[in-house]
N, C-alpha and C positions, 0 to 999 in steps of 0.2 A: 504493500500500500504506500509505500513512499512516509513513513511517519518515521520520527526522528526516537532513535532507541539511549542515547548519550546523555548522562544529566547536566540538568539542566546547572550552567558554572553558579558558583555559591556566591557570590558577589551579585547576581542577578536575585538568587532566592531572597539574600538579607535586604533588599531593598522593596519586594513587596511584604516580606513581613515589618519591617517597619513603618509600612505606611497602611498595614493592615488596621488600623482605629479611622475607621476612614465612617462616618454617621452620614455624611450628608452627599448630596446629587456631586457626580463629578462633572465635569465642563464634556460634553460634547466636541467642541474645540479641542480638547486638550490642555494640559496646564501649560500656562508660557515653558517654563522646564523643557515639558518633553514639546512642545513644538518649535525652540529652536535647538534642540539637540534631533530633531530630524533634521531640521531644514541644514544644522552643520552636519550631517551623515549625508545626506543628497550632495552638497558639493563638495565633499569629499569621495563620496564611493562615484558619483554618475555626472561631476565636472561641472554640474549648474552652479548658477551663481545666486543668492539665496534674494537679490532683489527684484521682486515683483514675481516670487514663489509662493505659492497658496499648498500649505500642509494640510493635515486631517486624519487623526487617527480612527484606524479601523477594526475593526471587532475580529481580527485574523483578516485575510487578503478574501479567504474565499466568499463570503457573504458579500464585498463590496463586487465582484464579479458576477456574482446572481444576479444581483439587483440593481448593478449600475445602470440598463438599461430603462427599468422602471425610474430608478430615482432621475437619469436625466429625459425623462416624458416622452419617451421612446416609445412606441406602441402600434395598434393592426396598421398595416400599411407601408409601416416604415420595415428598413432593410439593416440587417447588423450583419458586420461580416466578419468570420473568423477565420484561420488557418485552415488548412486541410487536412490537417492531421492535427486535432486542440483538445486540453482540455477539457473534458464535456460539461464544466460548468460555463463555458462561453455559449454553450448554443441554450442549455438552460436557462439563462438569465435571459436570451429572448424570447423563449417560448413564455416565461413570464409575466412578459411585459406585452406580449401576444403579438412580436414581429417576425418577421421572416430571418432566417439563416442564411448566409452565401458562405458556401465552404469554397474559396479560392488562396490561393500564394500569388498572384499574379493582377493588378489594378485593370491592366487591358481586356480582362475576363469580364470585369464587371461593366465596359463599357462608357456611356455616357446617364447610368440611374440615377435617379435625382432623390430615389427613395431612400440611398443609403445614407445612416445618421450617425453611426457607429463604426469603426473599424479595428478588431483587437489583434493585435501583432506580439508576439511573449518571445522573446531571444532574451535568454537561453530558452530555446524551446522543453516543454514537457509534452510528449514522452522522448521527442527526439533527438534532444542536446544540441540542436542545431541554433547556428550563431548568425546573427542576419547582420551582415554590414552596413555600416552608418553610411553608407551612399543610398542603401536598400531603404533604411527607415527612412531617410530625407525626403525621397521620392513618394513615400506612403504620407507623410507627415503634409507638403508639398501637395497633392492629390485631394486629402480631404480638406484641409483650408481651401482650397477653389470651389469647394460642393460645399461649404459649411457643415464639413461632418467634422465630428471628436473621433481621435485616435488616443484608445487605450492602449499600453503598453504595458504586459504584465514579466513585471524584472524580481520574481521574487527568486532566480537563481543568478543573478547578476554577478553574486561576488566570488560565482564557483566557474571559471574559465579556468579549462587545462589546455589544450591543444589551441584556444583562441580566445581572444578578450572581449567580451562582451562587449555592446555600446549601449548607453542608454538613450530614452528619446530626448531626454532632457539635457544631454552634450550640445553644446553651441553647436556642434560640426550635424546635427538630425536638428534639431528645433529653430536653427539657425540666432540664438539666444532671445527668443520671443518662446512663452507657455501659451500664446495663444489655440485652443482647441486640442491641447497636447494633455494626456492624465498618465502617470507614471504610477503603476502599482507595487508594492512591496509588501513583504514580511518577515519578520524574526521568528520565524518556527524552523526555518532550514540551520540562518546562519548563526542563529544562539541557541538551539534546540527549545524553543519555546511554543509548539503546535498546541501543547497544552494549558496555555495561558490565552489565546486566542490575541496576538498580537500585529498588528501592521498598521499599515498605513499609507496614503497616496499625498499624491504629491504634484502639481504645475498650475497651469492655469487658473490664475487666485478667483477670475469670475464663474468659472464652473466649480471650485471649489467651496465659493460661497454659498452657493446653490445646492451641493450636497451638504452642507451643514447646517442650512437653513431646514431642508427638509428631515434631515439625521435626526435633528433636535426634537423634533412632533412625531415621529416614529420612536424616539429612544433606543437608535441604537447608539450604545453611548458606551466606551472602554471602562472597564471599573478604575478607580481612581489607584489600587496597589501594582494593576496590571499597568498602568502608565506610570509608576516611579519604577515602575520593574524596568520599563522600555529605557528610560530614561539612561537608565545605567547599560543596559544593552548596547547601546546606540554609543555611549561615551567608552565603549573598552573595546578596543580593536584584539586583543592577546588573547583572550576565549575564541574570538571568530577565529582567528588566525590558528589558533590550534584544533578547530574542529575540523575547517576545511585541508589540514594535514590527513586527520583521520579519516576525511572521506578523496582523498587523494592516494593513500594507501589500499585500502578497499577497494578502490576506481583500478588503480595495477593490476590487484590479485587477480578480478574478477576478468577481468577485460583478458588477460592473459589465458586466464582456466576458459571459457566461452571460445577465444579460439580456435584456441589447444582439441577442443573436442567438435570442432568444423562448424562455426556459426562466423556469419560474417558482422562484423561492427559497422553499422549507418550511422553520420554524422555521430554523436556525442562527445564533440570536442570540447563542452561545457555541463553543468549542471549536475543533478544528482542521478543518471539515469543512464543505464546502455543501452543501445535501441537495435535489434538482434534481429538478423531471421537465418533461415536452413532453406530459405528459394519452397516454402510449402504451409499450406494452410495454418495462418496463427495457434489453432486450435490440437491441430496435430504437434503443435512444440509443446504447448501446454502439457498439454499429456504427456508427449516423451518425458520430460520433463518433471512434472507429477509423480511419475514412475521411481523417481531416479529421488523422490522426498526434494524439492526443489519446485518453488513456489515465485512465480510469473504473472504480471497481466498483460493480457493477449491486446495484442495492436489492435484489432478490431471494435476495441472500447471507444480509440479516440478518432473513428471516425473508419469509415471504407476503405480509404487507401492506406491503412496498414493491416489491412485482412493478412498479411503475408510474414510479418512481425510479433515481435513481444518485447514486452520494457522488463528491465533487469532494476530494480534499485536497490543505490548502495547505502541503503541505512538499515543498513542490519549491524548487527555485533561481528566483532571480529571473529567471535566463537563461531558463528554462523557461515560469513565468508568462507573461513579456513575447510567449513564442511563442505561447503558449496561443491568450492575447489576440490576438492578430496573426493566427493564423490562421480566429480566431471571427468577427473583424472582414470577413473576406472572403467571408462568409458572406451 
């Protein structure tokens, strides 16, 4: 399932227990605190520069993807378009909101629609670790300002490039340093092992920003006030990050090694937490091979048709786990 097994660093813990006496409503907003220790983690990790940057903490990444469409009034008629391999909270967030889906990678697919309002692009991709060049986002970024659509961009593997470095939308070199119609998504579950604190947050364009917090606010979805002194400290310790994504940089060797070794080919996954694998034959028949062998897979066909032919490997398992992996590839 891709969930983070590592605990969570103690410098992270002591900080929502301390702020665990917490009686009253927390800010929607965020406390000044943690919103400018995003907005100094945004130019730091993804090169923005923090004037005329619109933050916004969020309840983990994955509920602001369901609902971004809903919350920016996106609905029947209009068009949101995702990857063709994504996912599948991106098509869910528009069946939500009851608009249409375009599975493409490519702008000239879409033509000249006037109906698309949405367009979400994730490098590092999930499931496929694939890395999209900041010439690729430019043109996406470029594209929807001429139509008046928002480009989402979900970077919550950004800080995990192995074989290639990620670019964010929010780099002056994609955004051209205007956040106009630009939303950059994040989360601290990968890079602080915090999936279970439900932490992230977005980030660009301060007047679409305002407008998801204007509505956040009347909905309630609103971070607990320990879960944001927790981020707070998250955000300010680079030496936790930097030691997890060793451990998933070790793991990423093993695995990627063992999976060859026993005739599977590696697709993209120059970034992220994920190896993106096939044997050239029905997603389904790896699963099983696989299955067989105590060796547990989701099959490519989750994140959309055209990976009927693949399956995603993730590396957040325990070393204990890994080392069986491999062990038992090896006998193969």
């Amino acid at each position: 399932m891709g969930t983070p097994v590592d605990p969570v660093p103690a410098l992270i813990r002591q900080a929502l227990a301390d702020a665990s006496d917490a009686p009253g409503y927390p800010l929607t907003a965020g406390t000044p605190a943690l919103r400018d220790a995003i907005a100094a983690w945004v130019a730091r990790a993804c090169g923005a520069g923090v004037d005329g940057l619109g933050v916004l903490p969020t309840i983990g990444s994955k509920e602001l993807v369901a609902w971004l469409p809903t919350l920016l009034g996106i609905g029947p008629g209009d068009v949101v378009v995702v990857p063709s391999i994504a996912y599948p909270t991106y098509e869910d967030g528009a069946r939500l909101a009851g608009a249409t889906t375009v599975r493409t990678d490519s702008l000239t697919a879409l033509g000249p629609d006037p109906r698309v309002r949405l367009v979400w692009v994730n490098s590092p991709g999930n499931p496929t670790g694939r890395v999209l060049p900041a010439g690729h986002l430019r043109k996406v970024v470029d594209w929807a300002r001429e139509r008046g659509a928002v480009v989402a961009s979900d970077e919550c593997y950004l800080p995990l490039g192995w074989d290639a470095q990620p670019v964010s939308v929010l780099s002056p070199e994609v955004c051209g340093g205007s956040y106009e119609g630009v939303l950059a998504v994040h989360s601290l579950s990968k890079r602080s092992n915090l999936a279970g604190y439900r932490a992230g947050f977005v980030a660009g364009d301060p007047a679409l920003v305002a407008e998801l917090l204007k509505i956040r606010k009347h909905a309630g979805m609103i971070v607990p006030a320990p879960v944001q002194a927790a981020m707070v400290a998250a955000l300010g310790d680079q030496a936790h990050a930097d030691a997890q994504r060793e451990r998933y940089r070790a793991r990423r060797e093993k695995l990627r090694a063992a999976f060859t070794a026993a005739g599977f080919t590696v697709e993209h996954s120059e970034a992220g937490l994920y190896l993106w694998l096939t044997r050239d034959e029905e997603c389904w028949d790896t699963v099983d091979w696989l299955a067989r062998r105590g060796i547990l897979v989701a099959a490519g066909v989750f994140y959309g048709p055209a990976g009927a032919r693949h399956v995603r490997v993730a590396l957040t398992e325990s070393d204990e786990h890994v080392d069986a992996v491999a062990g038992r590839l090896a006998e193969v």
